[in-house]
CHARMM-style PDB file with segment names, atoms N, HN, CA, C and O in Angstrom:
ATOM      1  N   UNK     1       7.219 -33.738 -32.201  1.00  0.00      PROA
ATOM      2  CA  UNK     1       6.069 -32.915 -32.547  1.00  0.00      PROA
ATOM      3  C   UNK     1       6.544 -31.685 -33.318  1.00  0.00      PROA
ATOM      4  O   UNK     1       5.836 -31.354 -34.268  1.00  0.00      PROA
ATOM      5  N   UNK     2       7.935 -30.753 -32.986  1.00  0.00      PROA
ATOM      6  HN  UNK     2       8.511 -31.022 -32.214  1.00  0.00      PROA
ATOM      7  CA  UNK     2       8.284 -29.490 -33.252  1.00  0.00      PROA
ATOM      8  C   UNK     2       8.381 -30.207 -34.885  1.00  0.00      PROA
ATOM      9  O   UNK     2       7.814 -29.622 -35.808  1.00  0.00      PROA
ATOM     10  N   UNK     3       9.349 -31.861 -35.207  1.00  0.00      PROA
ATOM     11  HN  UNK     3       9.810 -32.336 -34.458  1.00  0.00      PROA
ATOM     12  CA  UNK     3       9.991 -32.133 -36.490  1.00  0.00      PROA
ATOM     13  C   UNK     3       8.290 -32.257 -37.178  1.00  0.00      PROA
ATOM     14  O   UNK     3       7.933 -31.693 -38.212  1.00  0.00      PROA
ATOM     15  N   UNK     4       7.846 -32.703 -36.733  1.00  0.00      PROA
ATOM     16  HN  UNK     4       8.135 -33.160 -35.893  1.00  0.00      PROA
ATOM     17  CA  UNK     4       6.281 -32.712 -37.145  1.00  0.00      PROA
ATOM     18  C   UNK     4       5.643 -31.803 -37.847  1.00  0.00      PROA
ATOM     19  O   UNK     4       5.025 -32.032 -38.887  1.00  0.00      PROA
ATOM     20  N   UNK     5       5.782 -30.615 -37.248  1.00  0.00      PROA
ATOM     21  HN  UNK     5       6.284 -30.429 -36.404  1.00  0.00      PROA
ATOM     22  CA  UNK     5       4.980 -29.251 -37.370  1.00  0.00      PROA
ATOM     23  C   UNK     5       5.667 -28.945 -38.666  1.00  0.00      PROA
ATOM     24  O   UNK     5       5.126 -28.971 -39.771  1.00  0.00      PROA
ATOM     25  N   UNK     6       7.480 -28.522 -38.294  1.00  0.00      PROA
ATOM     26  HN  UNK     6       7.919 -28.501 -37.396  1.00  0.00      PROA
ATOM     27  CA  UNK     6       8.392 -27.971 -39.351  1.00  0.00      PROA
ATOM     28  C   UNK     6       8.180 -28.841 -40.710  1.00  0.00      PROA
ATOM     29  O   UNK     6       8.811 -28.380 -41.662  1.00  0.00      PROA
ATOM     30  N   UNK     7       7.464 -29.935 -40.970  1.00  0.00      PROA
ATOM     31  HN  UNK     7       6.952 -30.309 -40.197  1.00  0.00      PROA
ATOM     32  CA  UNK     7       7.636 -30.493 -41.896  1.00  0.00      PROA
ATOM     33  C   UNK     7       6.591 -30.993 -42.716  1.00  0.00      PROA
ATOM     34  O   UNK     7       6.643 -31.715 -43.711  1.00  0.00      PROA
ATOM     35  N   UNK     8       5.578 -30.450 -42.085  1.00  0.00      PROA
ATOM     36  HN  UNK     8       5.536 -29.864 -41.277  1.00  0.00      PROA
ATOM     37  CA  UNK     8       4.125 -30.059 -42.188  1.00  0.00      PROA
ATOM     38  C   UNK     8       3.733 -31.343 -42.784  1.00  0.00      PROA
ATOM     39  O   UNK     8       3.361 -31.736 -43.890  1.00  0.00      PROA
ATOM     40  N   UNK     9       3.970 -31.863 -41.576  1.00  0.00      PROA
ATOM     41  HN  UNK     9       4.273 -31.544 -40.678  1.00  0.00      PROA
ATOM     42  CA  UNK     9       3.293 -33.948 -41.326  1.00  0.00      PROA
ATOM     43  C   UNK     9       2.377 -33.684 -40.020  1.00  0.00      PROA
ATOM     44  O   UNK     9       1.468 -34.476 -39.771  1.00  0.00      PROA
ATOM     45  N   UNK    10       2.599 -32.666 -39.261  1.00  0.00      PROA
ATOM     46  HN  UNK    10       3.338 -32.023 -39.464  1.00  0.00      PROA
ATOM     47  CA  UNK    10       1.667 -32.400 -37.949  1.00  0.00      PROA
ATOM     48  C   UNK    10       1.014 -30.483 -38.359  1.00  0.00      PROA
ATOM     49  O   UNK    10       1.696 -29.464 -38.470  1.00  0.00      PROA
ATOM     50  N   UNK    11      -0.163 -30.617 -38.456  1.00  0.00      PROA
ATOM     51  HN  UNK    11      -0.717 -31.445 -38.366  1.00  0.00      PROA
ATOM     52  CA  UNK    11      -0.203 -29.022 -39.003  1.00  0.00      PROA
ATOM     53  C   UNK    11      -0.497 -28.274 -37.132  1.00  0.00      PROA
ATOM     54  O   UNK    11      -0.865 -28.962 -36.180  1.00  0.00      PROA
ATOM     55  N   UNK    12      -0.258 -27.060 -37.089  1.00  0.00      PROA
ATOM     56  HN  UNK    12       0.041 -26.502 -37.863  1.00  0.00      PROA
ATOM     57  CA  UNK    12      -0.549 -26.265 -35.490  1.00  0.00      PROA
ATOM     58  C   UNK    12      -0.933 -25.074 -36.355  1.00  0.00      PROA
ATOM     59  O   UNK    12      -0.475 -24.653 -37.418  1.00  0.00      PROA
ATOM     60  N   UNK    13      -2.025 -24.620 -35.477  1.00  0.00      PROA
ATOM     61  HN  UNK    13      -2.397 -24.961 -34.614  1.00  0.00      PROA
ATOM     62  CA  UNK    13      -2.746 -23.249 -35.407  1.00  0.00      PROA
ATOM     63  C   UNK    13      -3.454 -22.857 -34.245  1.00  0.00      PROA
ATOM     64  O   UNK    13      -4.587 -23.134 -33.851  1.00  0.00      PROA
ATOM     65  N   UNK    14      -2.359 -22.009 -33.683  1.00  0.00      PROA
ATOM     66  HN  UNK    14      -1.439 -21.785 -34.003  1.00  0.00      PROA
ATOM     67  CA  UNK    14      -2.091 -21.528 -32.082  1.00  0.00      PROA
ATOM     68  C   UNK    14      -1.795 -22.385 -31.898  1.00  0.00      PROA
ATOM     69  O   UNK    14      -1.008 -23.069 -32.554  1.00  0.00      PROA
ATOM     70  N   UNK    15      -2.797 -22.839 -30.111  1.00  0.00      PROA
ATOM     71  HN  UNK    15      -3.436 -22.284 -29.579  1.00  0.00      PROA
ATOM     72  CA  UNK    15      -1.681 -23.905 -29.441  1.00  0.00      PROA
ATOM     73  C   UNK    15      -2.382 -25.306 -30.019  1.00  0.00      PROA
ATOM     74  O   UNK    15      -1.974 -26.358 -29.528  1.00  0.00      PROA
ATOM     75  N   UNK    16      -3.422 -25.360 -31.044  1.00  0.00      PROA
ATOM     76  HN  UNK    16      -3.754 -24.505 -31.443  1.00  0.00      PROA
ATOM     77  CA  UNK    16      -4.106 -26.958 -31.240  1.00  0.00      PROA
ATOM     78  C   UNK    16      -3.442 -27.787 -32.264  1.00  0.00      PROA
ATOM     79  O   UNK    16      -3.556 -27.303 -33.390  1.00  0.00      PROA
ATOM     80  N   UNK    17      -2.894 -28.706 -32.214  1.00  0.00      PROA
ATOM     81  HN  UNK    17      -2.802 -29.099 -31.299  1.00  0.00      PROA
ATOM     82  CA  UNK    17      -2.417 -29.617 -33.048  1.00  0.00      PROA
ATOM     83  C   UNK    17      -3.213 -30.428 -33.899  1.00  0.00      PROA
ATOM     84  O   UNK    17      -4.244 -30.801 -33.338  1.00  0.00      PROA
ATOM     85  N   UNK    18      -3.023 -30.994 -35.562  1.00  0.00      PROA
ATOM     86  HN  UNK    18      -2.186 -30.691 -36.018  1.00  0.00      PROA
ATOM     87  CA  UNK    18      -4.032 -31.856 -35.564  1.00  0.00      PROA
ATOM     88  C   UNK    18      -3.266 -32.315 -37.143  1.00  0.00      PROA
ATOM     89  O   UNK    18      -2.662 -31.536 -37.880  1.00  0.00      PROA
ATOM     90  N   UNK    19      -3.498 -33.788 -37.385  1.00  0.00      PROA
ATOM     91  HN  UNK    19      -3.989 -34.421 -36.787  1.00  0.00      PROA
ATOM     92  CA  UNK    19      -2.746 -34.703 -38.377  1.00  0.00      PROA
ATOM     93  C   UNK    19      -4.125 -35.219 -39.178  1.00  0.00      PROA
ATOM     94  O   UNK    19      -5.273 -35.350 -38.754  1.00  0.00      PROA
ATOM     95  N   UNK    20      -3.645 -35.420 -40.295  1.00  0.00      PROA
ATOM     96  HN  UNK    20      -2.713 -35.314 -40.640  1.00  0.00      PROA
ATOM     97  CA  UNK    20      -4.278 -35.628 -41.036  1.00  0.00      PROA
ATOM     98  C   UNK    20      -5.928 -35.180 -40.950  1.00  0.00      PROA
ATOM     99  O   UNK    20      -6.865 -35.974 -40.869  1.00  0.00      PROA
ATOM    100  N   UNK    21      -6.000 -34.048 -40.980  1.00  0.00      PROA
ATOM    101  HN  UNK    21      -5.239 -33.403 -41.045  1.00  0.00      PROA
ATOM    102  CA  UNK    21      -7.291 -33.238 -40.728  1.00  0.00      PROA
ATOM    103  C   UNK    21      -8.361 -33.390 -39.285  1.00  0.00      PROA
ATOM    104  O   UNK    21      -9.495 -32.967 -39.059  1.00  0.00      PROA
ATOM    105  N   UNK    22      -7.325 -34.249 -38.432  1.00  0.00      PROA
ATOM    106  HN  UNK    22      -6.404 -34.592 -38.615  1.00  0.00      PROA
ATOM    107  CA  UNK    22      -8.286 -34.711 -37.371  1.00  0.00      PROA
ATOM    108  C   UNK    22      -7.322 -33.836 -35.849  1.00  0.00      PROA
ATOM    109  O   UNK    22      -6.140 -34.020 -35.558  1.00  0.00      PROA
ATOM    110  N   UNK    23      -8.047 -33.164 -35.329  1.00  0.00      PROA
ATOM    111  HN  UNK    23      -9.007 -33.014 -35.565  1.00  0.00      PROA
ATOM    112  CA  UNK    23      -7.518 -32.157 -33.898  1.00  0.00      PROA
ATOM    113  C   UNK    23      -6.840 -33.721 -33.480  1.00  0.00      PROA
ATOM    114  O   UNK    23      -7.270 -34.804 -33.879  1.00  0.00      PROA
ATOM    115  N   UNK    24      -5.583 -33.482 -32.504  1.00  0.00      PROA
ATOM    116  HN  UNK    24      -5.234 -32.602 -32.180  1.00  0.00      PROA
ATOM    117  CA  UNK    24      -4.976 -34.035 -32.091  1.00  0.00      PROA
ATOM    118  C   UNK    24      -5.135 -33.854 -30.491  1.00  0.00      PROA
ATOM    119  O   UNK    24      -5.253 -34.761 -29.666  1.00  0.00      PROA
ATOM    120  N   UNK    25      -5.109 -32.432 -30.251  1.00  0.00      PROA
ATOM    121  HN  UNK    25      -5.014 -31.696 -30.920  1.00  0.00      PROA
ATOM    122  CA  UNK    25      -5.040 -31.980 -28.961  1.00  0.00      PROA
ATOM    123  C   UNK    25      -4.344 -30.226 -28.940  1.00  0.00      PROA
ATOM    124  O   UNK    25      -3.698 -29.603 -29.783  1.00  0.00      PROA
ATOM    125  N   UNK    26      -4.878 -29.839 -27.474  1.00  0.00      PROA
ATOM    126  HN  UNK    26      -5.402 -30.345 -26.789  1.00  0.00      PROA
ATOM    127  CA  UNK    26      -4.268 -28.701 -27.544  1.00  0.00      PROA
ATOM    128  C   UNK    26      -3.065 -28.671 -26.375  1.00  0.00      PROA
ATOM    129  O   UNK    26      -2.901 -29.147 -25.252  1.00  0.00      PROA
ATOM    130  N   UNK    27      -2.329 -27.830 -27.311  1.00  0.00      PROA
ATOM    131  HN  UNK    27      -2.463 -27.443 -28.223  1.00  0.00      PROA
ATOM    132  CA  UNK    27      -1.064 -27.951 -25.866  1.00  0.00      PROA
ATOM    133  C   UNK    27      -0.232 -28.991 -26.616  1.00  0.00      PROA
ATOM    134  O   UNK    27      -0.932 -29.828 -27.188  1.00  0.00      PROA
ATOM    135  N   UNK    28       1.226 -29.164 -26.772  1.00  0.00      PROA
ATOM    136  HN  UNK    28       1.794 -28.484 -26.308  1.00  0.00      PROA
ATOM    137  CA  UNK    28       2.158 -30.071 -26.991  1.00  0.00      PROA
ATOM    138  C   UNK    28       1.885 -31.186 -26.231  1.00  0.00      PROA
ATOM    139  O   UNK    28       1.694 -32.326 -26.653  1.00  0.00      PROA
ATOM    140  N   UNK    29       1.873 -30.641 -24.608  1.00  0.00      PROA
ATOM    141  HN  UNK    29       2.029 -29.715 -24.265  1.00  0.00      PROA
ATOM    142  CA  UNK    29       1.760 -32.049 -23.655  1.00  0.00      PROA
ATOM    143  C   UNK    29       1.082 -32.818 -24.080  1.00  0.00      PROA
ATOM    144  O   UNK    29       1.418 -33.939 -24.460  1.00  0.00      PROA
ATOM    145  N   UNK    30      -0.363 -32.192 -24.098  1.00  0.00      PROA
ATOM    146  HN  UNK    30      -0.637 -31.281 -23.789  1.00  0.00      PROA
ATOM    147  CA  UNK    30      -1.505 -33.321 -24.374  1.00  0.00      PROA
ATOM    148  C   UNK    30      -1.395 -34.369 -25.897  1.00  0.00      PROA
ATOM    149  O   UNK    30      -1.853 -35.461 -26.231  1.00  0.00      PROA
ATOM    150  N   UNK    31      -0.486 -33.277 -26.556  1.00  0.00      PROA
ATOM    151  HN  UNK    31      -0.114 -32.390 -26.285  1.00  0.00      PROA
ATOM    152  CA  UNK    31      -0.640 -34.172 -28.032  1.00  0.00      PROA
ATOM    153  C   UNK    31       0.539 -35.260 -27.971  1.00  0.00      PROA
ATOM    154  O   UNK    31       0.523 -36.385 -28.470  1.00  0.00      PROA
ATOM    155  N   UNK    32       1.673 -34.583 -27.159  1.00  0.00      PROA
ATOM    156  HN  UNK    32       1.686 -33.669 -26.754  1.00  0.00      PROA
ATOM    157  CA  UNK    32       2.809 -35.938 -26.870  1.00  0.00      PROA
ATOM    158  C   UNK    32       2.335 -37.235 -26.134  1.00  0.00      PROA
ATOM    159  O   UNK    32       2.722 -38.380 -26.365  1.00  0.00      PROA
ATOM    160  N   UNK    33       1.391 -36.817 -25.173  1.00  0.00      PROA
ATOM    161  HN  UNK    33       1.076 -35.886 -24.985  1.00  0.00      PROA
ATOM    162  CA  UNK    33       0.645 -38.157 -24.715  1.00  0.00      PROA
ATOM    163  C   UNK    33      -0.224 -38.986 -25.569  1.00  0.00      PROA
ATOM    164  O   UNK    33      -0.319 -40.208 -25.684  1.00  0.00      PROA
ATOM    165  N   UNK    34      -0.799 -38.055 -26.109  1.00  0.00      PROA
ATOM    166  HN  UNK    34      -0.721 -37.063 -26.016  1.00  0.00      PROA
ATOM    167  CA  UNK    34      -1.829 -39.048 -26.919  1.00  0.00      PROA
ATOM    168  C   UNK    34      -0.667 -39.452 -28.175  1.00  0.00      PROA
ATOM    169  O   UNK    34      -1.347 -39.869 -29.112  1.00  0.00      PROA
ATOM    170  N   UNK    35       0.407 -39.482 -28.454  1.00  0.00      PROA
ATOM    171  HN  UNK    35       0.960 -39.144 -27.692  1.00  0.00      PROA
ATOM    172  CA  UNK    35       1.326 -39.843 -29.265  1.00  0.00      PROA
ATOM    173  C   UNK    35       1.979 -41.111 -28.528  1.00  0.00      PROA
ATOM    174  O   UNK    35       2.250 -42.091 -29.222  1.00  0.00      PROA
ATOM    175  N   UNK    36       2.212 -41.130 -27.312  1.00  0.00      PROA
ATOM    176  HN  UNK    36       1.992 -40.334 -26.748  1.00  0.00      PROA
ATOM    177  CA  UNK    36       2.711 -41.666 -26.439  1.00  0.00      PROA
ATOM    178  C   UNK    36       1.745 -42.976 -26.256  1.00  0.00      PROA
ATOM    179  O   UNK    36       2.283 -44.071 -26.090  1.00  0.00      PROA
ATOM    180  N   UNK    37       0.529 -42.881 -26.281  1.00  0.00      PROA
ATOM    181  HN  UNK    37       0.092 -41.992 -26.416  1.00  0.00      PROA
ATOM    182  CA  UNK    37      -0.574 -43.257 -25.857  1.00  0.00      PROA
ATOM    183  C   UNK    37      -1.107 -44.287 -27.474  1.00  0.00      PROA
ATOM    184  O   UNK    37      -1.922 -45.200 -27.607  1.00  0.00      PROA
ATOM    185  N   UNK    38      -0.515 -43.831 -28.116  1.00  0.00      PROA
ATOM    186  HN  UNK    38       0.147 -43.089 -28.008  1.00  0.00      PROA
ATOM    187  CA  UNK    38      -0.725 -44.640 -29.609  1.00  0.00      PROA
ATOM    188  C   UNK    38      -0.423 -44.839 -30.182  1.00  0.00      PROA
ATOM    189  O   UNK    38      -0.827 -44.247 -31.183  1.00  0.00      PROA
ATOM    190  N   UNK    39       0.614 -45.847 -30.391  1.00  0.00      PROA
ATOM    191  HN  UNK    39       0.942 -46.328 -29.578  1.00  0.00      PROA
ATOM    192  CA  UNK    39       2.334 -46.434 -31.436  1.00  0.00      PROA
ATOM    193  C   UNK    39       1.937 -46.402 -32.108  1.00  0.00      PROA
ATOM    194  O   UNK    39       2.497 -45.730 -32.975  1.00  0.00      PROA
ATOM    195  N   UNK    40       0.184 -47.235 -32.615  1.00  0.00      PROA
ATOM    196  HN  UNK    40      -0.270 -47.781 -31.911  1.00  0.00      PROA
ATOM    197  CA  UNK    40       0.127 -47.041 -34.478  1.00  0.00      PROA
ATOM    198  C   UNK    40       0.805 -45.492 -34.877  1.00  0.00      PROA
ATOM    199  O   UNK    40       1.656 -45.123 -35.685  1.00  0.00      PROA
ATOM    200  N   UNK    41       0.026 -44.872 -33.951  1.00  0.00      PROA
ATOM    201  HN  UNK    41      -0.666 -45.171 -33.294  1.00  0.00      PROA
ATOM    202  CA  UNK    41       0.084 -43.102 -34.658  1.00  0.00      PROA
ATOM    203  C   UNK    41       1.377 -42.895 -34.715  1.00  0.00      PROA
ATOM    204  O   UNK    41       1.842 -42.259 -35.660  1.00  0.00      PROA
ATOM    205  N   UNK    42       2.219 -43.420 -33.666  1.00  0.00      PROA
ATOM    206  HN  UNK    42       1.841 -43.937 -32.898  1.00  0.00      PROA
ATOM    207  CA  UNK    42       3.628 -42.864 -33.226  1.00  0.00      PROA
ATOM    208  C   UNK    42       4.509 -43.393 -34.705  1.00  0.00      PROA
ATOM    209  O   UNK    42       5.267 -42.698 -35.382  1.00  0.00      PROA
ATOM    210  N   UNK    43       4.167 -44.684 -34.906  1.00  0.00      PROA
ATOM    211  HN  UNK    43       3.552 -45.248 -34.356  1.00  0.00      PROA
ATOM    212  CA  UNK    43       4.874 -45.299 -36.068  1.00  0.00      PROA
ATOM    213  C   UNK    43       4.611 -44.754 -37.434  1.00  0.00      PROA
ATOM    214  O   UNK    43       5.529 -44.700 -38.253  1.00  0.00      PROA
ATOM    215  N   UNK    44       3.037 -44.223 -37.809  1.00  0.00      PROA
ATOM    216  HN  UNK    44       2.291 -44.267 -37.145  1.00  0.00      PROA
ATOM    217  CA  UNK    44       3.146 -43.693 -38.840  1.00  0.00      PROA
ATOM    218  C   UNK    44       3.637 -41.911 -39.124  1.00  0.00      PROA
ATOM    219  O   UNK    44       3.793 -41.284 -40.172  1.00  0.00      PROA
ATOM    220  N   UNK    45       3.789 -41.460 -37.497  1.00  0.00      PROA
ATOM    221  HN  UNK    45       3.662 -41.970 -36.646  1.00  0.00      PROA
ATOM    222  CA  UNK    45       4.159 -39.803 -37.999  1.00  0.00      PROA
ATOM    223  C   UNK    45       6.022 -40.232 -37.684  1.00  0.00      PROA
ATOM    224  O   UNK    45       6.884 -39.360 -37.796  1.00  0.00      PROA
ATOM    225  N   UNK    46       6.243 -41.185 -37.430  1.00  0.00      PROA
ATOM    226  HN  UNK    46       5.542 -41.893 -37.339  1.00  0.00      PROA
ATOM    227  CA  UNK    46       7.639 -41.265 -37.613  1.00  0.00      PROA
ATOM    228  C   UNK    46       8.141 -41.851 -39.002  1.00  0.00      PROA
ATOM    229  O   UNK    46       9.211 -41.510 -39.508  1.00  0.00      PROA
ATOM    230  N   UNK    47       7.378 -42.647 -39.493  1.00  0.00      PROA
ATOM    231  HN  UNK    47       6.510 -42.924 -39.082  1.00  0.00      PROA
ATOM    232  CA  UNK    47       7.020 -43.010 -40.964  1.00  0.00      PROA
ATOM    233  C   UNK    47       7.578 -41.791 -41.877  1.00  0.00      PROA
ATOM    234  O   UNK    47       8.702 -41.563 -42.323  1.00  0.00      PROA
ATOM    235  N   UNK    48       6.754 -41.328 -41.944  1.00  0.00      PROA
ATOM    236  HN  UNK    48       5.840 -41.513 -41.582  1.00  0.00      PROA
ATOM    237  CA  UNK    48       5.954 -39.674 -42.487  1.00  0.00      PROA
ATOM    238  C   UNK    48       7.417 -38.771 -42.365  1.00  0.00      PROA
ATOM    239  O   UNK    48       7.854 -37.961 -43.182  1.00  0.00      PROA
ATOM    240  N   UNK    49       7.795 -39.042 -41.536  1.00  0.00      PROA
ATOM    241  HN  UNK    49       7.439 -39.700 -40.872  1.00  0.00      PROA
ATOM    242  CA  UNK    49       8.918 -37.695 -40.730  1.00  0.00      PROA
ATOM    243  C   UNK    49       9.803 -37.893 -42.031  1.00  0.00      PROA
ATOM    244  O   UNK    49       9.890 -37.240 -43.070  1.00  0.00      PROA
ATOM    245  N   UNK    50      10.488 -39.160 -41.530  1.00  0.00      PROA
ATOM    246  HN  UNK    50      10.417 -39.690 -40.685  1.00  0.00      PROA
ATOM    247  CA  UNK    50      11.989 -40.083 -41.735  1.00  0.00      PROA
ATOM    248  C   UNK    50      11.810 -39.987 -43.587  1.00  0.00      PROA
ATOM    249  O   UNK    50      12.871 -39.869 -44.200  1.00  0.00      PROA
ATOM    250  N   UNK    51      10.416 -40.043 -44.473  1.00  0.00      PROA
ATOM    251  HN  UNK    51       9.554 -40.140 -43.975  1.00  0.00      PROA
ATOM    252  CA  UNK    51      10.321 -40.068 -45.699  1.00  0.00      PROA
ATOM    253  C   UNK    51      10.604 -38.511 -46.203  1.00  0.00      PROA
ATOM    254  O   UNK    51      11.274 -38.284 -47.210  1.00  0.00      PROA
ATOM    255  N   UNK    52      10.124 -37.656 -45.535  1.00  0.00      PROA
ATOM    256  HN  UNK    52       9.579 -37.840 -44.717  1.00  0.00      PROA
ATOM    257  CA  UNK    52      10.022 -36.067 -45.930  1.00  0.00      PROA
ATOM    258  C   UNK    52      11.906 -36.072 -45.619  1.00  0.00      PROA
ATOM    259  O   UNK    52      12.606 -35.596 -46.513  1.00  0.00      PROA
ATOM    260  N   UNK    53      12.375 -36.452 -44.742  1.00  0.00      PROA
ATOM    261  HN  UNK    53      11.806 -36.838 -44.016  1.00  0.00      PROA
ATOM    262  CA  UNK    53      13.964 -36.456 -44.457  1.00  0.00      PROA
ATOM    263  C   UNK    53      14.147 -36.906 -45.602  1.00  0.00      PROA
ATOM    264  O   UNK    53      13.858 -36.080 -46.467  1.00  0.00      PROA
ATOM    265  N   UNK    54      14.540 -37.959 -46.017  1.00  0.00      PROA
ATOM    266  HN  UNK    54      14.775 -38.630 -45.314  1.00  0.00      PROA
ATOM    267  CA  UNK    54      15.185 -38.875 -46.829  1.00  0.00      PROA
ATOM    268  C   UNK    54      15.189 -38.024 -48.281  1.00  0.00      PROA
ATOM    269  O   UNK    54      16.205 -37.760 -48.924  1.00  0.00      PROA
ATOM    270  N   UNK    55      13.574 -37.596 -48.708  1.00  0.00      PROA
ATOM    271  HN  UNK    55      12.748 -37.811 -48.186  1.00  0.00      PROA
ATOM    272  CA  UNK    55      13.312 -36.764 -49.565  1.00  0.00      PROA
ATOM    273  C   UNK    55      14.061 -35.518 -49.641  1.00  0.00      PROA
ATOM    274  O   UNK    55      14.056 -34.856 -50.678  1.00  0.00      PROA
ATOM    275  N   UNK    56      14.748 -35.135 -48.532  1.00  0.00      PROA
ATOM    276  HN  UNK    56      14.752 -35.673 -47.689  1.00  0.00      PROA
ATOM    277  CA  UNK    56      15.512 -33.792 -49.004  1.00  0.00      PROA
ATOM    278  C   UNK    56      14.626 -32.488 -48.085  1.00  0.00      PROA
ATOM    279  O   UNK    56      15.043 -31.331 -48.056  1.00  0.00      PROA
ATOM    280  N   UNK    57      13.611 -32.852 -47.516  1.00  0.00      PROA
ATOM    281  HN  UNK    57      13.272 -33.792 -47.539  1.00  0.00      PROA
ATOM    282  CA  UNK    57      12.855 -31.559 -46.971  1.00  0.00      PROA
ATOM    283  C   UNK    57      14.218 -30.805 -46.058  1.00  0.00      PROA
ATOM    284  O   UNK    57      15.049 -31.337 -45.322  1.00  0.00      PROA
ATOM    285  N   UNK    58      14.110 -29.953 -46.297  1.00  0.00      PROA
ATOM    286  HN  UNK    58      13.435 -29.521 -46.895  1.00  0.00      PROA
ATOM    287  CA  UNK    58      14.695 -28.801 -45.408  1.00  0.00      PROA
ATOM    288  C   UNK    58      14.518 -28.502 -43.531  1.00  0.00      PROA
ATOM    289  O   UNK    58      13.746 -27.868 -42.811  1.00  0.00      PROA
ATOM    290  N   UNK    59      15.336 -29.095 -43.403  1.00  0.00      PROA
ATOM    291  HN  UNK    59      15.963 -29.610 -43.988  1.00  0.00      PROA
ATOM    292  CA  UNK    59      15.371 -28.177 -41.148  1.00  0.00      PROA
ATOM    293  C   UNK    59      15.968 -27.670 -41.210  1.00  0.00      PROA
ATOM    294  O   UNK    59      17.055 -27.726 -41.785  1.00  0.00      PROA
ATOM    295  N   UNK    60      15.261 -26.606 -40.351  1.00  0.00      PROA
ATOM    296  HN  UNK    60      14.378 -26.560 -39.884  1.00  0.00      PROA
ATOM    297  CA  UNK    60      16.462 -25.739 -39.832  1.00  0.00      PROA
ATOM    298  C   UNK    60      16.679 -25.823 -38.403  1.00  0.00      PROA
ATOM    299  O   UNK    60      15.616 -25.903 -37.788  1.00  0.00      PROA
ATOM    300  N   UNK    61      17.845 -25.830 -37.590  1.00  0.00      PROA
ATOM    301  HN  UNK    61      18.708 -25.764 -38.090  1.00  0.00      PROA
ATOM    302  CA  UNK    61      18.616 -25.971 -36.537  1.00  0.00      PROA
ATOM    303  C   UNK    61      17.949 -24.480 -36.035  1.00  0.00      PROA
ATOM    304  O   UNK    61      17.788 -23.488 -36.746  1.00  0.00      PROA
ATOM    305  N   UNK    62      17.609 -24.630 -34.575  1.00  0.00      PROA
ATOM    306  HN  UNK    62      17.740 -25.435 -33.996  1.00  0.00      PROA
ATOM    307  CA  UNK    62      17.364 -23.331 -33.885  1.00  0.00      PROA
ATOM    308  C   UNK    62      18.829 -22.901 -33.800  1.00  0.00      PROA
ATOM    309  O   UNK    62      19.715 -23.742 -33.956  1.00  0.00      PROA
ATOM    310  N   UNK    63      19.096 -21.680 -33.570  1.00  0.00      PROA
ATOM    311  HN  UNK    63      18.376 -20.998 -33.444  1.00  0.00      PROA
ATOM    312  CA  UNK    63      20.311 -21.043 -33.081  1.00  0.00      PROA
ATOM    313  C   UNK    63      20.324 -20.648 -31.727  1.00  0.00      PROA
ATOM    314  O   UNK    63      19.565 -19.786 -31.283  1.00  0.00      PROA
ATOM    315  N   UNK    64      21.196 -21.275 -31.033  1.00  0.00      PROA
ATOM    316  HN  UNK    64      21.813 -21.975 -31.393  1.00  0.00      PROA
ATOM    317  CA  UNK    64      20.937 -21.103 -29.408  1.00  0.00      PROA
ATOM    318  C   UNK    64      22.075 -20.103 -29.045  1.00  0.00      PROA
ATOM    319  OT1 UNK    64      22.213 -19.720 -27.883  1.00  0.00      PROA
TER     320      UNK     64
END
């Protein structure tokens, strides 16, 4: 969800999540379940992720 957000394939404003213009859920938990809860979805925001990677998008590593 965090690679999601950072890569703006999952958009967040405060705590509500929501993909492709549709609310997802509020709260991480609830949106990891309903992620959990729906491989199509799971397969295409991992889709989505792995292409913005490949493409060169930029992460950054937290610093712990």
């Amino acid at each position: 969800i965090d690679l999601g957000v950072e890569l703006n394939v999952i958009q967040k404003s405060g705590s509500w999540f929501s993909y492709n213009g549709n609310k997802l859920g509020q709260g991480r938990d609830s949106v990891k379940q309903l992620i959990e809860d729906n491989p199509e979805m799971m397969e295409e925001l991992e889709k989505k992720i792995k292409e913005k990677i490949s493409a060169g998008a930029d992460i950054k590593k937290e610093e712990e």
